[in-house]
N, C-alpha and C positions, 0 to 999 in steps of 0.2 A: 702447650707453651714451648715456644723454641728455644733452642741454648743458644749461650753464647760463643759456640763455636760455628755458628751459621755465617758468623761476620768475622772478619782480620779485623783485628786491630787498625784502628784508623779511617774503621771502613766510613762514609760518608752518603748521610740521606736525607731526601725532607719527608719530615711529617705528614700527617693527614692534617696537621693543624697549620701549616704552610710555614714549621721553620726549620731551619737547616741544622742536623744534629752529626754528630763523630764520635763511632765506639772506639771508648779507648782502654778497651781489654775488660772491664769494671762495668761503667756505665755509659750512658748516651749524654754527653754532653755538647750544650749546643753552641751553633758556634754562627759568627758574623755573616748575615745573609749576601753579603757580596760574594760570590763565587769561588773569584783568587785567593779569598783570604780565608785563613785558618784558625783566626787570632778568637777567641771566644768572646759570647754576648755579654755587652755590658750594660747593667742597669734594665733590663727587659728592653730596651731601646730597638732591636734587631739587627744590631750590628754592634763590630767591637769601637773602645774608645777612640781609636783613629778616626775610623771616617765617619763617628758619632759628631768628630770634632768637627772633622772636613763640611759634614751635611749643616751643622750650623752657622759655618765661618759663612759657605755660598747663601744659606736663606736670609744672614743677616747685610752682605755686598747687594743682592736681590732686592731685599726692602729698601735699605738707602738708596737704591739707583731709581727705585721705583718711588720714592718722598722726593726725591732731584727734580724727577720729570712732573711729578704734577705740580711742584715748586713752581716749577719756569713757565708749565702751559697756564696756571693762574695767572703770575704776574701777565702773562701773553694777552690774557681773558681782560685783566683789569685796562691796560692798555688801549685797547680796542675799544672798550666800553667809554672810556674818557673820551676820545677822540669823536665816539659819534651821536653821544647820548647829551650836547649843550641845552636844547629845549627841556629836555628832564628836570636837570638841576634848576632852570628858571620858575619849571612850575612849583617844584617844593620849594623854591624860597619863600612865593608866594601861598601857600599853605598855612602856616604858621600866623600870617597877618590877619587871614580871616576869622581862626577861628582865637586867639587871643581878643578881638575887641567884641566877646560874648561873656558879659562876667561870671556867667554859673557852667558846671564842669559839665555838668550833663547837658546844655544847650548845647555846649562845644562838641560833644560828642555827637546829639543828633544831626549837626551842620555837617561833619563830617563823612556820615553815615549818608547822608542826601546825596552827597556828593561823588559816591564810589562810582555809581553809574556812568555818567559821564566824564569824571574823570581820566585823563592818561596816565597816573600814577598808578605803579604796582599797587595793589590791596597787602601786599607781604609785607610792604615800604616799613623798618623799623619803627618808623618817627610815627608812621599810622596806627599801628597793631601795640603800643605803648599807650594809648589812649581810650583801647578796648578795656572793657571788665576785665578784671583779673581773672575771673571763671573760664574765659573763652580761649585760656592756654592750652588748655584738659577738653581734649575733642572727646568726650566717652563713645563714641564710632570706632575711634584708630587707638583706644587704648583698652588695657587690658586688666579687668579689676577681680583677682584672687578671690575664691569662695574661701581662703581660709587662709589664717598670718601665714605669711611669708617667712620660711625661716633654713638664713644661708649660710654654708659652710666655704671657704677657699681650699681649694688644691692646686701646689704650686705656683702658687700668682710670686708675685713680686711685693714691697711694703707699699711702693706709691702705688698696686693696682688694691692690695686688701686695703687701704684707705678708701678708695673710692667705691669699694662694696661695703662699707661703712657707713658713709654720705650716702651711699643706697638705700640700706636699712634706715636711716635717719629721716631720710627725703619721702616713703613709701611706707613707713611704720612695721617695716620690717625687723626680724628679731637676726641675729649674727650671733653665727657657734660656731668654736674649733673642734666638736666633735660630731662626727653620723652616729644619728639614731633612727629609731622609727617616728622623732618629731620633724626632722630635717625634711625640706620639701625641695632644695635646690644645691645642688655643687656647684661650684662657678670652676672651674676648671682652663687653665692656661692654656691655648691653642697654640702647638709646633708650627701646624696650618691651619687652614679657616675652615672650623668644624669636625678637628683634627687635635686629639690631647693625649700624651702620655699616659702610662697606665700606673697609679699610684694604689696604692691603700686604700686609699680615701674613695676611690674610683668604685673598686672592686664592692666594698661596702656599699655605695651609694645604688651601683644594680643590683646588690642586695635583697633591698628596701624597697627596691623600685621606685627610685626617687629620679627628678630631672638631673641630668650631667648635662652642663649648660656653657657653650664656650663665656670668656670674660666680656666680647663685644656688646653682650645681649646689657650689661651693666654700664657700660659708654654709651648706646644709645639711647637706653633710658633715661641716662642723666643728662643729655644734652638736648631729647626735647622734651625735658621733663613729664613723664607721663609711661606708663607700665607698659612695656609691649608686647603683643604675644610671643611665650619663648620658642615656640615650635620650630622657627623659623633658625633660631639659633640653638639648638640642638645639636650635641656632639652626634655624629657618623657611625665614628669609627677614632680609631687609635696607629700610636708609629710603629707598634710593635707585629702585631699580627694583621689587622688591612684597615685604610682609612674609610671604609662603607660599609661595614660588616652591620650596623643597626641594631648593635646588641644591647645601645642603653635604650632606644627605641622598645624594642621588643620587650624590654620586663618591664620597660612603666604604661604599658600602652594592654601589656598580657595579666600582667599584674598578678602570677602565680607562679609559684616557685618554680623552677626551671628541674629539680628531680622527683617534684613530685608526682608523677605517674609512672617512675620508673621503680623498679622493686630492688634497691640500691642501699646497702648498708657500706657508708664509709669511713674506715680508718685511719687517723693521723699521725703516723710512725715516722714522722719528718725529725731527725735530731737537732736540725739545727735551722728548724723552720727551712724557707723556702723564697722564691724569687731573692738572691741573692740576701739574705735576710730579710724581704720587707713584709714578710709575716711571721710572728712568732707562734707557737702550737696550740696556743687558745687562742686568739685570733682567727687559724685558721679552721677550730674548731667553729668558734662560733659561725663562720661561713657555709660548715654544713650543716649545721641547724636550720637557718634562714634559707637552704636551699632547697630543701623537702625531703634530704635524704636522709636517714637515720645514722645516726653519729654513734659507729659502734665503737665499747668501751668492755674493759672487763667484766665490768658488771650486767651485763645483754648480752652479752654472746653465748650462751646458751637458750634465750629466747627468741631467738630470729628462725624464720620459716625456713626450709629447706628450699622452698625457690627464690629467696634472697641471694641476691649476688652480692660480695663482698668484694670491694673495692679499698686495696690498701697503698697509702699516700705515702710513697718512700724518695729519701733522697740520698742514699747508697747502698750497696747490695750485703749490707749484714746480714749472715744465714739464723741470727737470732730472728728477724723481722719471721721470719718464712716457718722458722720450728713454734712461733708463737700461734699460728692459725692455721698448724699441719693438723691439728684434730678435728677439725671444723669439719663439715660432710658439705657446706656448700662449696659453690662454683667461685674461686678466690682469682683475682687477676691485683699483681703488682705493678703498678704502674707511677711515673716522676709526679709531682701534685700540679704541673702544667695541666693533665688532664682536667683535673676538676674545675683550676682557674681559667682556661681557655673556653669552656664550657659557661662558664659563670658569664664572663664580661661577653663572647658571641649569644650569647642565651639560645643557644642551641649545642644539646650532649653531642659531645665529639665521640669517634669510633677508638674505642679503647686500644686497639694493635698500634694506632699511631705512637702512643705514649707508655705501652708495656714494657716492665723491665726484664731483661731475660736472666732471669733466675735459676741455676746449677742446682738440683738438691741430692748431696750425696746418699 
C-alpha cells in the first residue's frame, strides 16, 4: 500500500470509477467533475452546487423552448387540417343520422361495422371507436399483463407525479409502498433525462433486490392509453453521477445474483458518520452487504474467516484506531472510501479497488 506521501497536498485525479478526486493531506476527497473547478461534489450529483444549479436552469430553458415549438408546429398541424379536410367533416355529420334511426345499440353497432370498409372516415375517428365494446380499449397484443401483483415504490418524484403512480396502482390493481423490500417489483424513479435518474437510497436498494428501476414515463403512458406496457423499453440506463449507460440496474435484474458473490470478499463498515454525504446510515449500509453476497465482517467472525478471504474495510477518514483494529488479522486487508462498494453495487460490476484505496501511514 502506498503512503501518503506519494501525493502533495492538493494533488488531483480521476478514479477508476470515472470521478475526479483531491488529496488533501488526510484524504481523497472528491470534487465537481468540471475541470476548472475545485469546489467539491454535491449531493452525489458529480458536480459542485454551482453548476448543479447551472445544469438544471439550461435543462429546464431546454424543455420549455422545446413545449413552444411543438406548441406552435400543432397549432400549424390544426390549421392545415381545417383548411383541407371540408369533405371529412360532411361525411361525419352524416354518420350519426344513419346509425341513430336503428333503435337497438347493437344493430347500430353492426351498421357501423359494415360500413368501415368503404368508408373515408378514419376507423381511430373518436365519435367511431366510443361505440365499440368497451373490451376492445385493452389490445392483450400491445399490452403487458404481470405474472405477479405489481408492487411500486417512488423515488423522487414530485406529489402531482406520486399521485398519478397511485391512479396507477388503482387503475392496474397494483399495490403502492414507501418502502424497498424483497416484495417491491418496480421503482418509479424521476428521470434528470430520458432514461437517466439520480442516485438515491431507494436506487441503491432497489439493485439490491434486483428489482425494475423504472423511469416515471413508463406511468404516463400507461395511463393514457390505458393498458400495462412492457417496461423494458422504459428502463433506467444509467445515472448523473457516474455514466448515463452504465446498465447496472439492467445487469442485476436480468443476472439476478449477488454481484460479490463469487468473490472471496469479507466487508467491513467502519464509516462513522455513514456515507454519501449521509444518505446512508451504518446499518443501512450494513444491510447492502448482506444482500450483496459478500460476508459482513463483525467482531464476532473475525476469527472465522479463511486466510484467503480478503478483507475489505469501509472507511470515511483516516483514524489510526480503524487500522490498529484489524492489524492482527493474517489476511490480505485493503482500506478503501465505501464509494467502492456503492459504485460496484449500482454499475453491478466490482470495481478495481487502487481506484478507491485510502493511503494509510501506520506508525
Amino acid at each position: 500500500m502506498s503512503s501518503p506521501g506519494n501525493h502533495a497536498k492538493g494533488y488531483v485525479r480521476w478514479t477508476a470509477g470515472g470521478k475526479r478526486v483531491m488529496w488533501d493531506g488526510a484524504r481523497w476527497q472528491q470534487l465537481c467533475q468540471i475541470e476548472k473547478c475545485f469546489k467539491r461534489d454535491q449531493k452525489s450529483q458529480g458536480v459542485c452546487l454551482i453548476h448543479f444549479r447551472e445544469q438544471q436552469e439550461n435543462k429546464a430553458k431546454n424543455k420549455n423552448k422545446k413545449f413552444k415549438q411543438e406548441e406552435k408546429s400543432e397549432k400549424i398541424k390544426l390549421t392545415k387540417e381545417k383548411k383541407s379536410s371540408p369533405i371529412k367533416r360532411t361525411s361525419i355529420s352524416t354518420r350519426p343520422k344513419r346509425i341513430k334511426s336503428n333503435n337497438s345499440i347493437n344493430d347500430s353497432i353492426k351498421v357501423s361495422n359494415t360500413n368501415y370498409q368503404n368508408s373515408d372516415i378514419d376507423v381511430s375517428d373518436p365519435e367511431i371507436t366510443e361505440r365499440k365494446p368497451s373490451t376492445s380499449n385493452l389490445n392483450p397484443s400491445k399490452s403487458h399483463t404481470p405474472s405477479r401483483t405489481l408492487v411500486l415504490v417512488c423515488s423522487s418524484l414530485t406529489r402531482q407525479q406520486t399521485s398519478q403512480v397511485e391512479l396507477f396502482c388503482s387503475r392496474f390493481s397494483a399495490r403502492f409502498s414507501n418502502q424497498i423490500d424483497e416484495t417491491t417489483t418496480h421503482l418509479i424513479a424521476s428521470e434528470v433525462e430520458q432514461r437517466v435518474c439520480c442516485l438515491t437510497k431507494k436506487v441503491f436498494f432497489a439493485v439490491a433486490y434486483h428489482q425494475y428501476v423504472i423511469g416515471y414515463q413508463w406511468i404516463e403512458e400507461c395511463l393514457n392509453k390505458q393498458c400495462l406496457l412492457n417496461e423494458d423499453s422504459y428502463e433506467i440506463l444509467g445515472d448523473a453521477s457516474l455514466s448515463s449507460q452504465h446498465n447496472g440496474m439492467n445487469r442485476s435484474r436480468l443476472i439476478h445474483q449477488p454481484i460479490f458473490q463469487s468473490y472471496s470478499y469479507a466487508i467491513a463498515v467502519e464509516c462513522s458518520i455513514g456515507c454519501q454525504q449521509g444518505m446512508f446510515t451504518r446499518q443501512e449500509l450494513e444491510q447492502l452487504v448482506r444482500l450483496s453476497g459478500a460476508i459482513l465482517l463483525q467482531d464476532n467472525n473475525q476469527q472465522e474467516l479463511d486466510l484467503n478471504t480478503t478483507i475489505i474495510v469501509l472507511c470515511d477518514d483516516d483514524d489510526k484506531m480503524v487500522v490498529k483494529k484489524y492489524n492482527g488479522l493474517k489476511n490480505k486487508i485493503y482500506y478503501v472510501i465505501p464509494e467502492f462498494f456503492l459504485d460496484s453495487l449500482v454499475l453491478y460490476e466490482v470495481q478495481p479497488i487502487k481506484g478507491y484505496e485510502l493511503l494509510y501511514q501506520i506508525d
